[in-house]
Backbone as CSV, one residue per row, in Angstrom:
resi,resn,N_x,N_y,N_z,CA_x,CA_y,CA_z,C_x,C_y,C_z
1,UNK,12.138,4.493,7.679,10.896,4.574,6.914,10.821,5.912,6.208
2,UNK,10.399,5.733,5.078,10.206,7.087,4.331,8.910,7.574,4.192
3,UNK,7.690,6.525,5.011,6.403,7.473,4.878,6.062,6.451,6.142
4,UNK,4.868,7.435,6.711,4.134,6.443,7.793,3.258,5.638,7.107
5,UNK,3.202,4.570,8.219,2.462,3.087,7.991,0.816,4.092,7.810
6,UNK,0.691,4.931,8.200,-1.157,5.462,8.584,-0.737,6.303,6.900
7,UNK,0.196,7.145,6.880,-0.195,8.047,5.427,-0.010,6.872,4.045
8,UNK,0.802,5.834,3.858,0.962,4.783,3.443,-1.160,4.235,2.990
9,UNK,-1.364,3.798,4.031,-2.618,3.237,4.210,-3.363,3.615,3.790
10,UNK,-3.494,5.378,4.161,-4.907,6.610,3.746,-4.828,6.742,2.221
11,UNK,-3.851,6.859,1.244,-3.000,6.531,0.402,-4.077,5.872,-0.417
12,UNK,-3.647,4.412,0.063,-4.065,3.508,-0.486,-5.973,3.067,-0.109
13,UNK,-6.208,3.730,0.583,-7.405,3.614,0.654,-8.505,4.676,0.131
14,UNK,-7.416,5.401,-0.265,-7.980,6.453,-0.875,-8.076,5.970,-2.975
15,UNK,-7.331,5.548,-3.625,-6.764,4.904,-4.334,-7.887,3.564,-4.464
16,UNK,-8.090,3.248,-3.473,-8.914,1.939,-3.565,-10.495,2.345,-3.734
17,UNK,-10.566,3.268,-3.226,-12.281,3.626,-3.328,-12.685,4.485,-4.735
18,UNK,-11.752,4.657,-5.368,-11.732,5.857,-6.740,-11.492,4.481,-7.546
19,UNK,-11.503,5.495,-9.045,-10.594,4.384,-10.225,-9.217,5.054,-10.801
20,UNK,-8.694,6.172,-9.856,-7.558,6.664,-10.423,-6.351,5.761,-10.324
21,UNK,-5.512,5.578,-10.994,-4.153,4.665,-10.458,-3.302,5.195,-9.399
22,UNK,-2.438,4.596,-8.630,-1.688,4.904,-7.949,-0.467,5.035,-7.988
23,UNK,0.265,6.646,-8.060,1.590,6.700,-8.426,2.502,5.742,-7.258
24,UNK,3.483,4.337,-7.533,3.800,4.050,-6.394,4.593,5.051,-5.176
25,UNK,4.311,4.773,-4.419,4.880,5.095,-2.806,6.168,5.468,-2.820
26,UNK,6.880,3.998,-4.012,8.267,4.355,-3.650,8.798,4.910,-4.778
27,UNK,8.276,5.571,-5.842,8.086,6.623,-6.313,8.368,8.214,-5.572
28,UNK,7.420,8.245,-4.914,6.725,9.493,-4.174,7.699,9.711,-2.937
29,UNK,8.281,8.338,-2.194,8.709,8.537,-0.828,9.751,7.641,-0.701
30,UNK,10.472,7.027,-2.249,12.191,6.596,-1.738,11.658,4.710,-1.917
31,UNK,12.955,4.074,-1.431,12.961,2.975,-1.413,11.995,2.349,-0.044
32,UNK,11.895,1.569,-0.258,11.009,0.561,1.079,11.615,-0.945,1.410
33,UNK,11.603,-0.898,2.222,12.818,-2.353,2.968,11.175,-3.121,2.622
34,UNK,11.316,-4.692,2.735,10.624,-5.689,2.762,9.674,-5.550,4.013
35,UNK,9.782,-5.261,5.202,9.212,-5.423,6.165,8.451,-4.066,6.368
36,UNK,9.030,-2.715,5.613,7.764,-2.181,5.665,6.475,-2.092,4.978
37,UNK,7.081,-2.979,3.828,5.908,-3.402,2.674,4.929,-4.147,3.445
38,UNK,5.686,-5.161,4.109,4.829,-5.862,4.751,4.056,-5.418,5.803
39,UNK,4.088,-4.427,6.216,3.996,-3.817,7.711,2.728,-3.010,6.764
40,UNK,2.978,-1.868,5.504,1.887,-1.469,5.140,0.839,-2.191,4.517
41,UNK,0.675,-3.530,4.136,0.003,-4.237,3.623,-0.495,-4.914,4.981
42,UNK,0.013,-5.441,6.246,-0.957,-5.427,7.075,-1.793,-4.824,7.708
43,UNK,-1.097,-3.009,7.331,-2.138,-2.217,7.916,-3.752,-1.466,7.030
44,UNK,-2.875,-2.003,5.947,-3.715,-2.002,4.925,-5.129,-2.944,4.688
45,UNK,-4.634,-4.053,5.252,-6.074,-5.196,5.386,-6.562,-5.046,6.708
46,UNK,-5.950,-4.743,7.918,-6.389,-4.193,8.966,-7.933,-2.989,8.715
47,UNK,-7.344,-1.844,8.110,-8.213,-0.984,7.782,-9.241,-1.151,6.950
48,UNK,-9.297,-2.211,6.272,-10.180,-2.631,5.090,-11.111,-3.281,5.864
49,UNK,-10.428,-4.320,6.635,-11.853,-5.133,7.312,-12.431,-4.423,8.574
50,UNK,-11.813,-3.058,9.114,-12.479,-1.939,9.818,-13.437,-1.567,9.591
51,UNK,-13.458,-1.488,8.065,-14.435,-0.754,7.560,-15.382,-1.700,6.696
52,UNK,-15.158,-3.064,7.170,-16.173,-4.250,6.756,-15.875,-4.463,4.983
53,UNK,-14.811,-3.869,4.652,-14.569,-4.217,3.336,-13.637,-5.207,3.094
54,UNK,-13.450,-6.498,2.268,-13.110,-6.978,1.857,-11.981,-7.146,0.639
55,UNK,-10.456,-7.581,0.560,-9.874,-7.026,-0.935,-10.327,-8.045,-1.139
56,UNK,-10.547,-8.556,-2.375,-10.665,-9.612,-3.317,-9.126,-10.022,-3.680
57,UNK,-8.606,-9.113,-4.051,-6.935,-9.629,-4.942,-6.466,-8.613,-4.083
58,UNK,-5.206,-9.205,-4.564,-3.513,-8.361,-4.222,-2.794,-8.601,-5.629
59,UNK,-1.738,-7.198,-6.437,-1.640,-7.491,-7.220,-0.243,-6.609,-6.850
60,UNK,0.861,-7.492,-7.160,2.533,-7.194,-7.091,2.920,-6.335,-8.337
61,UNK,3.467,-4.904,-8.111,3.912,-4.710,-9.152,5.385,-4.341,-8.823
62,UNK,5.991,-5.640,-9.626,7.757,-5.815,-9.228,8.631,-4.785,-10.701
63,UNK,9.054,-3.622,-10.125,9.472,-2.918,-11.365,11.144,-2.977,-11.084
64,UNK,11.866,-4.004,-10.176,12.875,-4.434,-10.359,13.662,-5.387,-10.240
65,UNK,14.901,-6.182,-9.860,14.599,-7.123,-10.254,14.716,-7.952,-8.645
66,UNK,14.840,-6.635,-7.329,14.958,-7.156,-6.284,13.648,-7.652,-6.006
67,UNK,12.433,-6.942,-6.823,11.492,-7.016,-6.198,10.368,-8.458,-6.742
């Protein structure tokens, strides 16, 4: 892993409560295997409905062609 699942999350929840964009992750912190995507996107809706919030959407941004 090139970032934790919790700095990953804070990240993005930080990102989610503003209107700034988000430079991606794997940008900032290297490649990401499939399962930690998945691993931060469950911890990601985990923390959302913690905090009684709801996502509406999920939106993929595939900038290659594994992805």
């Amino acid at each position: 892993m090139t970032i934790s699942i919790q700095s990953a999350v804070d990240s993005l929840i930080e990102v989610h409560a503003g209107s700034n964009p988000l430079v991606p992750l794997s940008a900032t912190h290297g490649d990401f295997t499939r399962d930690h995507a998945y691993t931060i996107q469950d911890a990601l809706r985990a923390e959302l409905a913690r905090r009684r919030r709801k996502p509406i959407a999920w939106q993929l941004g595939a900038a290659s062609p594994s992805g």
